[in-house]
Short mmCIF file of the C-alpha atoms (twelve columns), coordinates in Angstrom:
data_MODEL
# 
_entry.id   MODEL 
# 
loop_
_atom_site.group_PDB 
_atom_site.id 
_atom_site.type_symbol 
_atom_site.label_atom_id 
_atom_site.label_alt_id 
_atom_site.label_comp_id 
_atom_site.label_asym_id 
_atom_site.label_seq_id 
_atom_site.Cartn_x 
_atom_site.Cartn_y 
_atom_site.Cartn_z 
_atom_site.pdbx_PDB_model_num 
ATOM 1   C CA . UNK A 1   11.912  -19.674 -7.141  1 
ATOM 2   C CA . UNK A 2   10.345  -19.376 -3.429  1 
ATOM 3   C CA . UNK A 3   8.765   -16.290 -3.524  1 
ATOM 4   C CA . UNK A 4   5.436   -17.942 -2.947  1 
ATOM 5   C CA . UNK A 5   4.276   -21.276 -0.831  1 
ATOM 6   C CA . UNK A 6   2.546   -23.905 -2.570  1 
ATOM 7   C CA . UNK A 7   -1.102  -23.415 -2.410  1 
ATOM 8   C CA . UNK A 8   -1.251  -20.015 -0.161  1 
ATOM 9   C CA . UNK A 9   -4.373  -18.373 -0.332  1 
ATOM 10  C CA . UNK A 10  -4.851  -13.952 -0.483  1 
ATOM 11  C CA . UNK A 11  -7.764  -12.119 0.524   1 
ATOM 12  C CA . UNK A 12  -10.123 -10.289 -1.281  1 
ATOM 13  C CA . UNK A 13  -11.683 -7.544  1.170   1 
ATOM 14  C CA . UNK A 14  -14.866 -7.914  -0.542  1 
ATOM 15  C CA . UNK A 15  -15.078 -11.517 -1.510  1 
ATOM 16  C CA . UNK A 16  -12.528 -13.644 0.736   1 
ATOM 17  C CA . UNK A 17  -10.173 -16.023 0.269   1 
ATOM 18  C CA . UNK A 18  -8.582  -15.855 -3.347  1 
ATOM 19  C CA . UNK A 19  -7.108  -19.172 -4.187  1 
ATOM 20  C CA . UNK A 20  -3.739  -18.996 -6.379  1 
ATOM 21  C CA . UNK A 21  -5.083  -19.465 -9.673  1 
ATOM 22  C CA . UNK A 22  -6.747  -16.241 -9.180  1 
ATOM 23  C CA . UNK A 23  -3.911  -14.355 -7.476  1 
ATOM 24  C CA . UNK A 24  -4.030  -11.467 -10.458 1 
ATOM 25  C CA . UNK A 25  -4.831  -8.237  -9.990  1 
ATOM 26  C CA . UNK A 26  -6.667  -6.125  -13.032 1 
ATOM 27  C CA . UNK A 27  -3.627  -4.542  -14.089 1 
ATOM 28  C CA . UNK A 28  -1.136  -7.985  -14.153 1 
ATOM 29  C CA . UNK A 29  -4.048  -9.329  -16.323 1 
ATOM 30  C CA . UNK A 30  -3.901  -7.146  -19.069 1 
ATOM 31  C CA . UNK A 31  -0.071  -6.466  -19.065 1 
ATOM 32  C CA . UNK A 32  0.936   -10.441 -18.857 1 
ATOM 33  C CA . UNK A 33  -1.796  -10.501 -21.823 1 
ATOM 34  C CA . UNK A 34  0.550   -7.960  -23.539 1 
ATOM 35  C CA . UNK A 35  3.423   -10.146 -22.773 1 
ATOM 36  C CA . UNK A 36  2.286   -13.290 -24.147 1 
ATOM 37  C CA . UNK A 37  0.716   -12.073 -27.427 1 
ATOM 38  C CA . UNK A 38  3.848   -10.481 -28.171 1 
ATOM 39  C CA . UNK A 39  5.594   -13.539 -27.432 1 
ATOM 40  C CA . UNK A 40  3.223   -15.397 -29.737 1 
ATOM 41  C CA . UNK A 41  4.357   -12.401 -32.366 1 
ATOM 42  C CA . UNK A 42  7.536   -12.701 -32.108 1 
ATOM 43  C CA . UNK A 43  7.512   -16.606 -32.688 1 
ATOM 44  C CA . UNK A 44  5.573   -16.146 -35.268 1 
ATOM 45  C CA . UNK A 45  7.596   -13.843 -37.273 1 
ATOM 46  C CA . UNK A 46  10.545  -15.501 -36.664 1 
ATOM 47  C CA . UNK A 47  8.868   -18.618 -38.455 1 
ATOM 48  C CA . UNK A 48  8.164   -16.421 -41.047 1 
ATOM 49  C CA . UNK A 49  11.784  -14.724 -41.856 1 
ATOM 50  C CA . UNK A 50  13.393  -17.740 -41.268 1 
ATOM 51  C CA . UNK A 51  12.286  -18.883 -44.805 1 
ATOM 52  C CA . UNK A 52  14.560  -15.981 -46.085 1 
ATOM 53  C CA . UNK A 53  17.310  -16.438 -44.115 1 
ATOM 54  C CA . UNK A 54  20.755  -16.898 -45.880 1 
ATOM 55  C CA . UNK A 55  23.367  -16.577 -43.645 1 
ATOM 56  C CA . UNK A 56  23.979  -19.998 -41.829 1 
ATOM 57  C CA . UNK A 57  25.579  -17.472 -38.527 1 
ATOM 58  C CA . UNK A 58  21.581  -16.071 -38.245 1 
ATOM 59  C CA . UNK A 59  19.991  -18.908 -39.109 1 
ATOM 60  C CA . UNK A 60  21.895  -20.293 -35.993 1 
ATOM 61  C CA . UNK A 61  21.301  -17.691 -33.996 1 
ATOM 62  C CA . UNK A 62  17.033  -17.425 -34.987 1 
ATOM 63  C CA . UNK A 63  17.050  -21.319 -34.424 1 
ATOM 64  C CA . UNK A 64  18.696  -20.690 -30.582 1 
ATOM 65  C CA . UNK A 65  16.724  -17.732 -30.159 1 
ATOM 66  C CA . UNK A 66  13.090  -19.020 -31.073 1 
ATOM 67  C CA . UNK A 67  13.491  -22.329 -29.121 1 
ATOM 68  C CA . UNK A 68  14.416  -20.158 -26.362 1 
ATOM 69  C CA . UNK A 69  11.440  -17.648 -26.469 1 
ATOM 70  C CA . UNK A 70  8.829   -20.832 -26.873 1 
ATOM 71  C CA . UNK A 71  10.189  -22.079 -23.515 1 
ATOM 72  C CA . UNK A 72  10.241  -19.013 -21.958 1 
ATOM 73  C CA . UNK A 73  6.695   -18.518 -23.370 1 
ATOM 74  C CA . UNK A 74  5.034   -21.669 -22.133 1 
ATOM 75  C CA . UNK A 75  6.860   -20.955 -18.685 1 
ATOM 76  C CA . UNK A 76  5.227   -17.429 -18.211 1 
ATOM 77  C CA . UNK A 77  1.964   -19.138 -19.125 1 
ATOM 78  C CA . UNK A 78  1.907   -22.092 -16.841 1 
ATOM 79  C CA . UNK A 79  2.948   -20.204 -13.892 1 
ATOM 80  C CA . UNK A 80  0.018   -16.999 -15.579 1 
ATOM 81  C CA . UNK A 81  -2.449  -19.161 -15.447 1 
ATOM 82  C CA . UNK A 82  -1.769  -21.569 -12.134 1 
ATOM 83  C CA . UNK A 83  -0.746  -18.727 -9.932  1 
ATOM 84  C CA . UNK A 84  2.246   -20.548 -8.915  1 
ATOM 85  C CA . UNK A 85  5.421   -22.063 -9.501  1 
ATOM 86  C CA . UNK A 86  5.878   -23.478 -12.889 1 
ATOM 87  C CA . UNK A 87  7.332   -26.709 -13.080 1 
ATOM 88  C CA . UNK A 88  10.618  -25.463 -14.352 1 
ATOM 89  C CA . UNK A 89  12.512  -22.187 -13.903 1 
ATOM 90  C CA . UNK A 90  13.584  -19.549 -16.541 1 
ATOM 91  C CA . UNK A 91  16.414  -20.205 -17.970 1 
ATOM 92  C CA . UNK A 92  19.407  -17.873 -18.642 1 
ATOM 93  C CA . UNK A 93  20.355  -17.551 -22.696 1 
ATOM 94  C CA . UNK A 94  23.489  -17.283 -23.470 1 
ATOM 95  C CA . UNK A 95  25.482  -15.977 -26.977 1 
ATOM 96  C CA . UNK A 96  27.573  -17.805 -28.611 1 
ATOM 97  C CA . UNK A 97  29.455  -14.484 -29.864 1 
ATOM 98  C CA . UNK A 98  31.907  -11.586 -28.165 1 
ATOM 99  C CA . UNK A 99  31.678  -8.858  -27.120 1 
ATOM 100 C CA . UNK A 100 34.018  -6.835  -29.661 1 
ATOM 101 C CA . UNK A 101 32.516  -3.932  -31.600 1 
ATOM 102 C CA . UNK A 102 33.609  -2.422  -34.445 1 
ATOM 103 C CA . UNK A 103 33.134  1.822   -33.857 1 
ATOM 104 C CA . UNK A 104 32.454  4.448   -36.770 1 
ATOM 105 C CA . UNK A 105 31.024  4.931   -40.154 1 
ATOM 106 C CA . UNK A 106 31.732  3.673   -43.705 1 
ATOM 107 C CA . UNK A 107 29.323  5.005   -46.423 1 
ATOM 108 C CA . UNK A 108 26.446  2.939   -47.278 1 
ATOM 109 C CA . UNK A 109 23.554  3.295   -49.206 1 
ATOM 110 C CA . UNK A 110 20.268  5.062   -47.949 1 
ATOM 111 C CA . UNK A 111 17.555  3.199   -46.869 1 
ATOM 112 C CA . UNK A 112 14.510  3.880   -48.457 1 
ATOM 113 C CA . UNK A 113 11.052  0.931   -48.947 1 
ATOM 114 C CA . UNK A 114 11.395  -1.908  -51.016 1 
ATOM 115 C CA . UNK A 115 9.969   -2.519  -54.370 1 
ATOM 116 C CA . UNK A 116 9.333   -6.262  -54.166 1 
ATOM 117 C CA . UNK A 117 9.481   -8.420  -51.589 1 
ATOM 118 C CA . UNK A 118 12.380  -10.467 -53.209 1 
ATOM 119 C CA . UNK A 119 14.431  -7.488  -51.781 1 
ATOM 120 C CA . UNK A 120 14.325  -9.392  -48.115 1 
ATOM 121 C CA . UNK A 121 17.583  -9.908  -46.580 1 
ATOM 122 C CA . UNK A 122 19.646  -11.216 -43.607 1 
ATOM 123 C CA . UNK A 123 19.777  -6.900  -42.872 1 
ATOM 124 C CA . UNK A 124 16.589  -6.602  -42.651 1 
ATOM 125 C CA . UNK A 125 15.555  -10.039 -40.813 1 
ATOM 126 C CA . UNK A 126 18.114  -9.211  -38.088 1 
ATOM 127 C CA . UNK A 127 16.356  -6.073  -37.770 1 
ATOM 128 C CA . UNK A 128 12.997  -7.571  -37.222 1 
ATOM 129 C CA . UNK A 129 14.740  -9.700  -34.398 1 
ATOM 130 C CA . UNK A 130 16.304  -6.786  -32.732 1 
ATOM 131 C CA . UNK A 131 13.024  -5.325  -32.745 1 
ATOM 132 C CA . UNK A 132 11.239  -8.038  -31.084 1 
ATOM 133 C CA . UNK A 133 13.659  -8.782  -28.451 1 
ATOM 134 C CA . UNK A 134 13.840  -4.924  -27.000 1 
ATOM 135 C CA . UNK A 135 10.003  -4.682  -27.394 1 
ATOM 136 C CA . UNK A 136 10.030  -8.063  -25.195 1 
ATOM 137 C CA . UNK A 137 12.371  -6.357  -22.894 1 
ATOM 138 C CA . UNK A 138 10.112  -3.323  -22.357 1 
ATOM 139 C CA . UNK A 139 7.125   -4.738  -22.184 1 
ATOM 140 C CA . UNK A 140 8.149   -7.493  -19.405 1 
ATOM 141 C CA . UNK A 141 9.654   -4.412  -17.251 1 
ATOM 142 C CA . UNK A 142 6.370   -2.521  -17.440 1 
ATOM 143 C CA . UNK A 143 4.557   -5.450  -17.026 1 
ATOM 144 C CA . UNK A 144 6.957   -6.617  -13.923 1 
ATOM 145 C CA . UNK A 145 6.332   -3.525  -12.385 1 
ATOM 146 C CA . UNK A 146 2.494   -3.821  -12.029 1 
ATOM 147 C CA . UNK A 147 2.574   -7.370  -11.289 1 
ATOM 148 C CA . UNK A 148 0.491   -8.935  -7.855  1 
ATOM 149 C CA . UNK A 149 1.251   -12.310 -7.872  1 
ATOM 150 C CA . UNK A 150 4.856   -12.983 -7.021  1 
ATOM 151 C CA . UNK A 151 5.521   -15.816 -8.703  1 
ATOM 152 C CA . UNK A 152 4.645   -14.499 -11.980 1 
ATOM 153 C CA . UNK A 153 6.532   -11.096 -11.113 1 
ATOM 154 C CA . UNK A 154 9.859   -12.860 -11.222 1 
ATOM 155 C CA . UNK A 155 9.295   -14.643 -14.108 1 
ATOM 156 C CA . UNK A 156 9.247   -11.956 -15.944 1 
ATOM 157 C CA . UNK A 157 11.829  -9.994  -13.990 1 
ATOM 158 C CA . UNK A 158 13.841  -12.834 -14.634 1 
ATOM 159 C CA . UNK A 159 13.265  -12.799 -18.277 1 
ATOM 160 C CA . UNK A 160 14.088  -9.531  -18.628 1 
ATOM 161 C CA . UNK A 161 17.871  -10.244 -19.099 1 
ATOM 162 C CA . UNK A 162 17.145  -13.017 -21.308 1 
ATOM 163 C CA . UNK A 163 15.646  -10.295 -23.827 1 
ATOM 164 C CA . UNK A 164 18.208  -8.356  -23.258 1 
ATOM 165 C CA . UNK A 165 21.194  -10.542 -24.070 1 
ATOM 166 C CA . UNK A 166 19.389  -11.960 -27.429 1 
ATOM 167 C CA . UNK A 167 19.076  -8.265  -28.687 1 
ATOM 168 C CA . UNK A 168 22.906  -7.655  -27.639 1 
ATOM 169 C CA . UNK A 169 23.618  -11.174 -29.810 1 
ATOM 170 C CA . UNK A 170 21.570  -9.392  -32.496 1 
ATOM 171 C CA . UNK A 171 23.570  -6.349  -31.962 1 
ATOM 172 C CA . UNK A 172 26.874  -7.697  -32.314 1 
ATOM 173 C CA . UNK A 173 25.512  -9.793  -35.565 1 
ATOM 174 C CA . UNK A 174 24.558  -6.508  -37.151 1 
ATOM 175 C CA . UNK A 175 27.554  -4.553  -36.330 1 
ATOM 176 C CA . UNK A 176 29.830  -7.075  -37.358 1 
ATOM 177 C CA . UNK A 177 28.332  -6.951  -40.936 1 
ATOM 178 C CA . UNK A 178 28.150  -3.428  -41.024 1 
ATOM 179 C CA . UNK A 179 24.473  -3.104  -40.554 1 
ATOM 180 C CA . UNK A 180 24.137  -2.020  -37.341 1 
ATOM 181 C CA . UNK A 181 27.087  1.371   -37.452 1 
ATOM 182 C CA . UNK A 182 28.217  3.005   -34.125 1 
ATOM 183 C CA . UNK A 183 29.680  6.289   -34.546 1 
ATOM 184 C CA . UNK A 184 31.779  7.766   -31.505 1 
ATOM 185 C CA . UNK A 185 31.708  11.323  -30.158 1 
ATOM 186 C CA . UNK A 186 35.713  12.727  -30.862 1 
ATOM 187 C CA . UNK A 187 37.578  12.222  -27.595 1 
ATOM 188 C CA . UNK A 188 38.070  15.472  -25.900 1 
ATOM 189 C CA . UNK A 189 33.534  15.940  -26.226 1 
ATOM 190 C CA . UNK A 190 33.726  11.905  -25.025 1 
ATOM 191 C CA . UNK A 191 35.976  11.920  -22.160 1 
ATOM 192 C CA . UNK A 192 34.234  15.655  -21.186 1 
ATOM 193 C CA . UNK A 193 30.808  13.627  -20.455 1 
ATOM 194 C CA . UNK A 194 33.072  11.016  -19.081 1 
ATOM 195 C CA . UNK A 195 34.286  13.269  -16.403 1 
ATOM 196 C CA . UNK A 196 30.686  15.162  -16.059 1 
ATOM 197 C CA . UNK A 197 29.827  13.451  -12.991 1 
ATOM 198 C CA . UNK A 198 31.188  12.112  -9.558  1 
ATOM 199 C CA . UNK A 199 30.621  9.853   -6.866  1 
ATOM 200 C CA . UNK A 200 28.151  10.695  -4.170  1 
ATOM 201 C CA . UNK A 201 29.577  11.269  -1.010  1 
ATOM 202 C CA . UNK A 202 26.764  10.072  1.825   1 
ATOM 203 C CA . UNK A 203 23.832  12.022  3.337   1 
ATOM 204 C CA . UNK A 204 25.047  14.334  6.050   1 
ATOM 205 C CA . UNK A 205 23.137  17.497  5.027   1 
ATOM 206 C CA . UNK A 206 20.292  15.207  5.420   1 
ATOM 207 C CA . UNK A 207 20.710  13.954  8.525   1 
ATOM 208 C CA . UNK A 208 21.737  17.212  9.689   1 
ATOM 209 C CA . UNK A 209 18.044  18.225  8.718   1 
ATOM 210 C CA . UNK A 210 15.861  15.484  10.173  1 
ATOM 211 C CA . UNK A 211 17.872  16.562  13.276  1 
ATOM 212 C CA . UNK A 212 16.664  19.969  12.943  1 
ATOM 213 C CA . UNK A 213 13.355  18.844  12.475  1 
ATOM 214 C CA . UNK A 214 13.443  16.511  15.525  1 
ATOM 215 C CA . UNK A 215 14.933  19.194  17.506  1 
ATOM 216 C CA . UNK A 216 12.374  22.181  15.909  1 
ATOM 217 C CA . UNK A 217 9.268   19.199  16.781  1 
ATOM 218 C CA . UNK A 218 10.591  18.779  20.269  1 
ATOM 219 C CA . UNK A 219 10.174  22.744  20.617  1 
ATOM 220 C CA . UNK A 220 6.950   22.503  19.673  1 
ATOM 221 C CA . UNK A 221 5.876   19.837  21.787  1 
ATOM 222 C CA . UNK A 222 7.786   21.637  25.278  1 
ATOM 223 C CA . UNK A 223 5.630   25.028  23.790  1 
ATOM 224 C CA . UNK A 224 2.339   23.610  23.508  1 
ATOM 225 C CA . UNK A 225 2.887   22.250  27.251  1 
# 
């Protein structure tokens, strides 16, 4: 990670010289503030769920998961808070699972709020998970977006897949144990929006038009003279 020099100073039109530490701009504060207290959150409630864990496959996969987070945490925060590189990059996560899903419906129970809290299960703890790791990968693309200081920027862009393969882990988990269903569309409606759209084919209509407006500006121009 390169994007910014060792010690290189910005300006401030009213103030000067802004020295790295300080390389934030109002927005980045309060949207890397987002980032990190959900961080904290999720860490938190995985710590909490993992109490109630029975499956040995999630436990496995919350263990991997939350070590993962809390180093990606602490590496958003060093480089937040010095401005610059952080003294080791992001990391990529990877699954341990497939990709194979398991399409359409079975009958299951409705859902409706628990009675006791005895009723917490690996269903709903994966849940929870899933939860956190999209919000993470929302929040870190708004965030991203709004972002001054470059180093910090692609930390979090660089993150942002991280959050997004743990919740695809999750995914798979839950599908696999018929929590998380996926109906399909039936083929002919499927393979209708499959075929809804083509390839684009250049921009000659375009240029054809900035040509016309060259050529209608050059008028102009010889009729004002």
């Amino acid at each position: 990670m390169q994007n910014q020099q060792q010690g290189q100073m910005h300006q401030n039109m009213h103030t000067g010289a802004v020295p790295p530490q300080m390389n934030h701009g109002g927005h980045e504060l309060f949207d890397v503030h987002e980032v990190l207290s959900s961080a904290i959150g999720t860490l938190n409630s995985y710590l909490m769920l993992r109490q109630h864990v029975k499956d040995p496959e999630l436990m496995d996969i919350l263990d991997r998961q939350y070590q993962f987070i809390q180093d990606e945490y602490n590496i958003t925060l060093e480089c937040f808070k010095t401005g610059q590189d952080p003294s080791k990059p992001t990391g990529k996560y990877m699954m341990k699972q497939g990709n194979d899903w398991v399409y359409g419906m079975k009958p299951s129970q409705p859902k409706k709020p628990w009675q006791s809290a005895s009723e917490i299960n690996d269903e709903y703890i994966s849940s929870c998970m899933l939860a956190s790791c999209k919000t993470g990968a929302s929040m870190k693309a708004v965030a991203a977006c709004e972002v001054t200081n470059p180093v910090v920027r692609r930390v979090l862009a660089d993150s942002i897949p991280n959050c997004i393969e743990m919740a695809y882990e999750l995914s798979i988990y839950q599908n696999k144990n018929h929590y998380y269903q996926v109906p399909q569309l039936a083929q002919q409606d499927m393979q209708q929006i499959l075929n809804a759209f083509g390839p684009a084919q250049g921009m000659p209509q375009m240029q054809n038009n900035m040509n016309n407006m060259n050529m209608n500006n050059m008028n102009m121009n010889n009729m004002n003279h």
